[in-house]
C-alpha positions in Angstrom: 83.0 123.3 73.9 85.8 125.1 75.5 89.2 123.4 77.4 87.5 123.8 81.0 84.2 122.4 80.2 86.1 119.5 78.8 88.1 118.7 81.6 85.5 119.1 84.1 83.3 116.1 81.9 86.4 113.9 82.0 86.9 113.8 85.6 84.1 111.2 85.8 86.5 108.8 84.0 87.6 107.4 87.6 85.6 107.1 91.0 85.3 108.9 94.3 87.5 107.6 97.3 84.8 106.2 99.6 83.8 103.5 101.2 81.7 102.0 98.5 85.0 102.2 96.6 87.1 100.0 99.0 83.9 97.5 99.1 83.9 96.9 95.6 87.3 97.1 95.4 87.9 94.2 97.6 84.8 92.1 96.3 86.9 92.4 92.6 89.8 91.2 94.1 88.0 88.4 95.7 86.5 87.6 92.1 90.1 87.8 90.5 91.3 84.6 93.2 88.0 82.7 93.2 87.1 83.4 89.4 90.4 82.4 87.8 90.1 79.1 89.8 86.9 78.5 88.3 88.1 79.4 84.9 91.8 77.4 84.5 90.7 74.3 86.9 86.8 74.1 87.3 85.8 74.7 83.7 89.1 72.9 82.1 90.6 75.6 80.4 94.2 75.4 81.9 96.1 78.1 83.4 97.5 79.4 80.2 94.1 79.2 78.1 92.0 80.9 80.4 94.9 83.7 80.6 95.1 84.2 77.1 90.9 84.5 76.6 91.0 87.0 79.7 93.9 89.0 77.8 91.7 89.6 75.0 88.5 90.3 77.3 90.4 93.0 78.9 91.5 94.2 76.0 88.0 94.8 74.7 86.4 95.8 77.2 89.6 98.9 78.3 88.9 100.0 74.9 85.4 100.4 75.6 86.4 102.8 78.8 89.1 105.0 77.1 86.4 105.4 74.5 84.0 106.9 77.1 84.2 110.5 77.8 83.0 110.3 81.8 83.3 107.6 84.6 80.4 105.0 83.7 80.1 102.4 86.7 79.7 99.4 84.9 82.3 99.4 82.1 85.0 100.7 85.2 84.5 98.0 87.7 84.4 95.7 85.1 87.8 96.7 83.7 88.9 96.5 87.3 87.1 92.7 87.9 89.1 91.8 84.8 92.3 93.3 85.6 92.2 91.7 88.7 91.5 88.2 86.9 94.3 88.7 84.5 97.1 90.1 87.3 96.5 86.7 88.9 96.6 84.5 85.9 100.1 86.0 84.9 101.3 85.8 88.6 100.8 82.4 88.5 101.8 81.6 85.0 105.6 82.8 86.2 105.4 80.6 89.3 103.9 77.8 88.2 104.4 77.4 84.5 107.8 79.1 84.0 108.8 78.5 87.8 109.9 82.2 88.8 110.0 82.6 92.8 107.4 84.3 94.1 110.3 86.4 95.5 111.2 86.9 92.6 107.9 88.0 91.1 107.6 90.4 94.3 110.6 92.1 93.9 109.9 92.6 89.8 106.4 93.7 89.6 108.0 96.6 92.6 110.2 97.9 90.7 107.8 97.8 87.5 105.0 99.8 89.6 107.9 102.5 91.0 108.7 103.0 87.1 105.4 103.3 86.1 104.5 105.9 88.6 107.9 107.8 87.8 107.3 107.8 84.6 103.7 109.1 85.4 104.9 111.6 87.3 107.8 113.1 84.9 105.2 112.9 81.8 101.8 114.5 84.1 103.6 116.3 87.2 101.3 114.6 89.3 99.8 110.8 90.3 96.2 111.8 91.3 93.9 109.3 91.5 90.9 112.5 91.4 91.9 113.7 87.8 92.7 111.2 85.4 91.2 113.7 82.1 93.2 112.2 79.5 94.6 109.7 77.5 97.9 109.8 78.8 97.2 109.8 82.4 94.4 106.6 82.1 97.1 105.1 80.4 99.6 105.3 83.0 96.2 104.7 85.8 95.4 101.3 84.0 99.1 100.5 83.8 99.5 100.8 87.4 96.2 99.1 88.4 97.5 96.2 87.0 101.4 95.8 88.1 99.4 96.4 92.3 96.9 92.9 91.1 100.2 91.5 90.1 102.2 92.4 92.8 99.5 92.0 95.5 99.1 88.7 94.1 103.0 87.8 94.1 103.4 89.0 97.8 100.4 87.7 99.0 101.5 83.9 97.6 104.8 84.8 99.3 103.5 85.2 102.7 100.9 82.6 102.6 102.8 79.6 100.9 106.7 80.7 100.5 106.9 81.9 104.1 104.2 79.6 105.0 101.9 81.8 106.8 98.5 80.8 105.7 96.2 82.8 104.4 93.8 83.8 107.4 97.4 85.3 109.0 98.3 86.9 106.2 95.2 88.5 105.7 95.1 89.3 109.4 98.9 91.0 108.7 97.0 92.9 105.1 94.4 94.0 107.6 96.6 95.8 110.2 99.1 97.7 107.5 95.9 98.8 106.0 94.1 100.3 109.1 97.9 101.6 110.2 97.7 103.3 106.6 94.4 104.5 107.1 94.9 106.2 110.3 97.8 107.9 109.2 95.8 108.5 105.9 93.6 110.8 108.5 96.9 112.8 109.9 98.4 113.4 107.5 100.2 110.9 105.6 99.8 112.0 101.9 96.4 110.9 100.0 97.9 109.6 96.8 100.3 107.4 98.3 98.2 106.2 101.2 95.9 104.9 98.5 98.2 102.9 96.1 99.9 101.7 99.6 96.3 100.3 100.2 95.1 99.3 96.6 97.8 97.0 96.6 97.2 95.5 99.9 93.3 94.7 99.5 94.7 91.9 96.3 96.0 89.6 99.3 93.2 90.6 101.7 90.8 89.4 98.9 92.3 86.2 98.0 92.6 85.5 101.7 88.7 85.7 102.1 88.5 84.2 98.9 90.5 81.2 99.8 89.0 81.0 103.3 85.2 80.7 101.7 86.3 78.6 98.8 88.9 75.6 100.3 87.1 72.6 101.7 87.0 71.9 105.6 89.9 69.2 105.0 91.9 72.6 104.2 90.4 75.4 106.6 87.9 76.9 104.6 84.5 77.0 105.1 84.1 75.2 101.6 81.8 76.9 99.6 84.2 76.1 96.3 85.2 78.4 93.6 82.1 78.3 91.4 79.7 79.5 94.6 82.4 81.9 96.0 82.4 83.3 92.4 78.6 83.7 91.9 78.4 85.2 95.2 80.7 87.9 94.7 79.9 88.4 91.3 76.2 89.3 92.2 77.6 91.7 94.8 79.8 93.2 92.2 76.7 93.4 90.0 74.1 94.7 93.2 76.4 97.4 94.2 77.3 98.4 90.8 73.4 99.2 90.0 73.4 101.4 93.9 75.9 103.3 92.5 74.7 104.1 88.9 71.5 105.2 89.9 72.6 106.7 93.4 75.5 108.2 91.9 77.3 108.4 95.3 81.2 108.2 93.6 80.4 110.8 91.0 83.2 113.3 91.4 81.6 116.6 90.9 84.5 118.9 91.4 88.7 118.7 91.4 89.9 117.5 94.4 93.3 118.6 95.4 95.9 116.9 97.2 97.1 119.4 99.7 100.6 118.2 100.8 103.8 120.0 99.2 105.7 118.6 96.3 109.0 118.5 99.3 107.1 116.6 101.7 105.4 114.5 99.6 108.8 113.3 98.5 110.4 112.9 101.9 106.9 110.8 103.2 107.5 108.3 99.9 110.9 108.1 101.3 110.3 106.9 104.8 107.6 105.0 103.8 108.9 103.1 101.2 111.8 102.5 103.3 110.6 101.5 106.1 108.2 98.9 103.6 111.5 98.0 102.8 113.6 97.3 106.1 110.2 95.4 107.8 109.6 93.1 104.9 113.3 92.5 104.3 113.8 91.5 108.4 110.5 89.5 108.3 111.8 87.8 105.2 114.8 86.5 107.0 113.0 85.9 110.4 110.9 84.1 108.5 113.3 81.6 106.6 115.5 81.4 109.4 112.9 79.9 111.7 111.5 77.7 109.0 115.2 76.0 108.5 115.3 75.8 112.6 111.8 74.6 112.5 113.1 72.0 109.9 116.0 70.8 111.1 114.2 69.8 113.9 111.6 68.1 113.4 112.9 66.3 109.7 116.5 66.1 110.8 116.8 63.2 108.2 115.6 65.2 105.3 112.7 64.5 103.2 111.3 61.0 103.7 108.4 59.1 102.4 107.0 59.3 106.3 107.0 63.4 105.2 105.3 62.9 102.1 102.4 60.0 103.3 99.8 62.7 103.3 100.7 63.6 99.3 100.6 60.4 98.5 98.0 59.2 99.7 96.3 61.9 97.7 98.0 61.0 94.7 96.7 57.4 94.8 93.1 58.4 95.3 93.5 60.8 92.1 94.7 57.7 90.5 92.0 55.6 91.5 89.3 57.7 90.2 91.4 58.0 86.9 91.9 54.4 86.3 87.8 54.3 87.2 87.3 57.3 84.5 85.8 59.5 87.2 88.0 62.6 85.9 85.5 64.8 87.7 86.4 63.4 91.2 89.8 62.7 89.6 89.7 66.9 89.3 88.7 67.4 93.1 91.5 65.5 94.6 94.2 67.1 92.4 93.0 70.4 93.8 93.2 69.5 97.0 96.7 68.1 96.2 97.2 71.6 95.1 96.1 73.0 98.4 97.7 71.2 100.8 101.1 71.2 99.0 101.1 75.1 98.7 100.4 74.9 102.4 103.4 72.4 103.1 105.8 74.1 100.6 107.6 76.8 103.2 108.0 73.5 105.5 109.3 71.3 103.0 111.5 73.1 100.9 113.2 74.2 104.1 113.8 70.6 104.8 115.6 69.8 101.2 114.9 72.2 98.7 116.3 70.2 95.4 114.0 67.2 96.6 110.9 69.3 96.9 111.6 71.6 93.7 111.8 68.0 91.9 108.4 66.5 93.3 107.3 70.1 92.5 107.6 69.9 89.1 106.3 66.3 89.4 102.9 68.0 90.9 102.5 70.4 88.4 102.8 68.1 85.5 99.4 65.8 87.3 97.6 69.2 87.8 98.3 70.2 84.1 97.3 66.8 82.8 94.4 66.0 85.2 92.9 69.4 84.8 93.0 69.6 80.8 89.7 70.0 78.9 89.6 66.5 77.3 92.8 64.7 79.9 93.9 61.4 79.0 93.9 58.7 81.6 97.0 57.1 80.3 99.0 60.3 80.1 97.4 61.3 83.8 98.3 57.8 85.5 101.8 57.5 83.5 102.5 61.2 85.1 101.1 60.3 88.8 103.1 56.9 89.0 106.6 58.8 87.7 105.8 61.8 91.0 104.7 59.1 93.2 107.7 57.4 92.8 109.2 60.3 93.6 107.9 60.4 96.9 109.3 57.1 97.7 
């Protein structure tokens, strides 16, 4: 078999750009919110379990696709389901295990995509997303697939709970850069980066429809829970895998190439990135600056018990059920402690952030111990008294 024949089978290792790509894309991304919940709280495992049994899935299953020699549905979007599950587990391992700032995490998992796709670039002379043929280049493909999960995760947590934002306006935000990308995607604007710019921002538009579908009523959702949001997803996943396998709609049957010049495409990268830069660094500080104003006024004697009623009041029913050995109920209420303390934190910890980062790591402690796969009640009401007291 010669070099070209070759080449030509092993653009089928990645998919057409259409519209059943940016479907799927954004169902995975839903899965990766939704199905980690299910995973770390619903079915026990903890946060670092269920990250370490997805590590090794992943593993598996990416050495299933480099071993393919063309694009095969299935074993793809699964790789990208399961990237998108990892990406969020290790997001939220460094914020809520190790404690990094989601600003933090933003600003890191940045500057680990722009190296990966330099390094891409210096190794390939080219980031297409149309001719990924060898090793090398799904290498650097997979490697940047995960660092946008990771990093859309990161900033999407830093909008919706650091900057306190919520997730339907965040996703509303996600929703106009990507449509503003799109259209500029249409005159102009080069192809490769319009498409990372977007990969990355469909992670927080997919864990703002997944939060909206899963959270109960009490906390704005529509509360179908993680375990139905999951299934439902999961069998569109499955449905519109199976269109495409036997319709075979995002076969690429021929090289596409990215017409913009290597001097433009630089100087578009530029004053994109750039511009990325100067809006989310001025929103940043907008932000903050009205949350302290927004503080100081309505908590100008810091953070009181009268502040914290709501939180404790949810931390005595999760104690009630676990005195009752109702751990199941005990489970529910420490996820919705969860939920409404993400969506307090920008609030609070603009009020008196050491007193919050304290009853933070209070709140994490109950989680961890309530949600374990065998808790024990007198470790779980030993932990809720010492961050109720907390609250006093």
């Amino acid at each position: 078999m010669n070099k070209q024949t070759t080449m030509k089978k092993m653009l089928n290792k990645v998919p057409q750009i259409t519209i059943f790509f940016w479907i799927i894309k954004v169902l995975c991304t839903t899965v990766g919110e939704t199905f980690s919940d299910f995973l770390s709280v619903n079915m026990g495992f903890g946060l670092v379990g269920t990250a370490v049994a997805m590590g090794v899935v992943l593993a598996i299953v990416l050495y299933f696709q480099f071993k393919k020699t063309k694009y095969v549905p299935s074993v793809y979007w699964l790789s990208v389901v399961l990237i998108s599950v990892f990406g969020t587990l290790v997001t939220d391992y460094f914020t809520d295990e190790i404690g990094v700032p989601l600003e933090f995490s933003t600003i890191f998992f940045s500057i680990a995509l722009v190296i990966t796709f330099a390094v891409w670039y210096r190794s390939e002379k080219t980031l297409s997303i149309h001719s990924i043929f060898t090793t090398k280049r799904e290498s650097f493909y997979w490697l940047s697939i995960f660092f946008t999960f990771a990093l859309g995760t990161a900033s999407g947590d830093l909008m919706a709970e650091a900057l306190g934002l919520g997730y339907l306006v965040t996703g509303l935000i996600i929703c106009g850069v990507i449509i503003s990308v799109s259209i500029a995607w249409k005159f102009g604007l080069n192809s490769i980066l319009s498409f990372w710019i977007i990969y990355i921002m469909t992670r927080p538009l997919g864990a703002s429809i997944g939060d909206l579908l899963s959270q109960t009523h009490e906390n704005g959702g529509l509360g179908f829970g993680a375990t139905i949001t999951s299934i439902i997803f999961l069998l569109a996943i499955v449905v519109t895998i199976i269109f495409l396998t036997l319709t075979k709609k995002d076969l690429i049957v021929k090289p596409i190439v990215e017409t913009n010049s290597k001097g433009n495409t630089f100087v578009q990268v530029a004053i994109v990135l750039s511009l990325f830069l100067v809006v989310s660094v001025a929103g940043y500080i907008m932000r903050t600056s009205t949350l302290a104003e927004e503080a100081r006024a309505s908590a100008p004697m810091g953070l009181t018990s009268q502040e914290l009623m709501d939180f404790v009041a949810i931390e005595q029913d999760t104690l009630a059920y676990v005195v009752n050995n109702d751990m199941p109920s005990a489970k529910e209420r420490a996820k919705d402690l969860e939920t409404k303390w993400d969506q307090s934190a920008a609030r609070l910890k603009a009020i008196d952030s050491n007193k919050w980062t304290t009853i933070d790591d209070s709140i994490d402690v109950v989680l961890s111990d309530v949600r374990t796969k065998n808790p024990d009640a007198s470790t779980c009401q030993t932990d809720i008294n010492e961050s109720l007291d907390l609250m006093k």
